[in-house]
N, C-alpha and C positions, 0 to 999 in steps of 0.2 A: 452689352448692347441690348438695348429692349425690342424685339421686332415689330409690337403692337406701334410704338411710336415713331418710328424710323422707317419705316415701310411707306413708299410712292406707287398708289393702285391708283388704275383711270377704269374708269366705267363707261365702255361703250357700249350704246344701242340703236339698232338703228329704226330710223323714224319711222311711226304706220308701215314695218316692213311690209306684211303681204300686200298690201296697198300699194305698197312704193312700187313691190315687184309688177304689181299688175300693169301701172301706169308706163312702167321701163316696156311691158311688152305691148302697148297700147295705150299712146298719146293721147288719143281724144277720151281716155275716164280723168286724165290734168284734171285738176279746180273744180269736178263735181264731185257731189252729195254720193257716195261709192262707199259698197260692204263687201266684204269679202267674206261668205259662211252662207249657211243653209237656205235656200231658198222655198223652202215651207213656209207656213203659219209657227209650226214646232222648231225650226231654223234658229239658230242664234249669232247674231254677230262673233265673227272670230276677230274683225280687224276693222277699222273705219277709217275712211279720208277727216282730215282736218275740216271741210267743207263739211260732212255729213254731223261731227263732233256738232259742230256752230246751233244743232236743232236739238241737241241733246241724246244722241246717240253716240253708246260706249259699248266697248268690249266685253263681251255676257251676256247681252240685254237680244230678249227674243226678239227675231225678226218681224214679227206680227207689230209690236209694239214702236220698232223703230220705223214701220213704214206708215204708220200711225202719225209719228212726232215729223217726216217726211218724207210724205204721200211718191215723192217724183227720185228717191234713191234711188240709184241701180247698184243690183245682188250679181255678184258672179262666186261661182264656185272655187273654193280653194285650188289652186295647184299645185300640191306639197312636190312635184318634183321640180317644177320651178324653184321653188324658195327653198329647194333642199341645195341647185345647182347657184345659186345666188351667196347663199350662206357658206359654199364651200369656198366662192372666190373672194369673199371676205377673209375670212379663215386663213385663207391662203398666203392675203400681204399680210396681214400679223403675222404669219407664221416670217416671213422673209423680213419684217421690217419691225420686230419686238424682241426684245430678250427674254419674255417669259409671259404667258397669257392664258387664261382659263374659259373653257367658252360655257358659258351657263345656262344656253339654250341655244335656239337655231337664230335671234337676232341680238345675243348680248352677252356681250364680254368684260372679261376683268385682266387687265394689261397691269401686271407689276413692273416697273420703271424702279425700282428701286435703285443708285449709284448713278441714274440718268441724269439725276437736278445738275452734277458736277459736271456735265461735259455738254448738255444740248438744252436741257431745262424742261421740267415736264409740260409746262404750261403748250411753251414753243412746238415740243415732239407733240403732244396729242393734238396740237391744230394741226400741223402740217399731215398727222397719222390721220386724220378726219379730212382733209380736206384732196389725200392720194384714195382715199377709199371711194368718194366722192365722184372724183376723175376716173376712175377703172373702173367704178360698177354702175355709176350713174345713181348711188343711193344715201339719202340723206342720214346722218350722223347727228346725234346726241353725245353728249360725252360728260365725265366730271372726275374732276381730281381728287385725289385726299392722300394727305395733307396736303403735300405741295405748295 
């Protein structure tokens, strides 16, 4: 058996996490221009809404700069014990609802499915696996199969 070719991994990540978290703890930053990271001139984006993405603000890029490309973003400060208490209960249904999973940082996982295709189908599992994370944490999912 060759494992490189026989092997069913999903890639989960979840979307603008510290964003997503922020918005889960306060509804009214929804659908605006929102960074999450230093709020200096020397500040650098840690994390960006989809909204603020749209002016050309990314992950890296100095704070000075991005309020530049737009003037009316709002900066709030990380809250890594927020996204550390977020990331656990993530963690947590894969832990109860995967046969085997590797977390590769605090928003992004590697779910081997391998033996799954024969009884639920990975395509099937990882929606349904995306769409209980979803429901319980209130946080949006990316995902991709291979091969599958």
């Amino acid at each position: 058996m060759n494992l490189n070719t026989d092997r069913h991994i999903a890639h989960f990540d979840l979307d603008a996490f510290f964003v997503s978290v922020e918005c889960l703890k306060d509804s009214r930053l929804k659908g605006i221009p929102l960074i999450v990271g230093g709020s200096s001139d020397r500040g650098v984006v840690a994390a960006c809404s989809y909204e603020a993405r749209k002016f050309g603000i990314h992950s890296a890029m100095p704070v000075k700069l991005a309020r530049r490309l737009c003037p009316g973003v709002k900066i709030i400060q990380g809250d890594m014990e927020s996204y550390g208490k977020y990331s656990r209960m993530v963690t947590e249904i894969l832990v109860e609802n995967t046969p085997l999973f590797e977390k590769a940082s605090i928003d992004e996982f590697h779910i081997d499915m391998t033996g799954m295709e024969k009884y639920h189908g990975c395509k099937l599992f990882t929606s349904d696996l995306r769409t209980k994370v979803l429901k319980e944490t209130g946080l949006p999912v990316s995902y991709g199969n291979l091969p599958c």
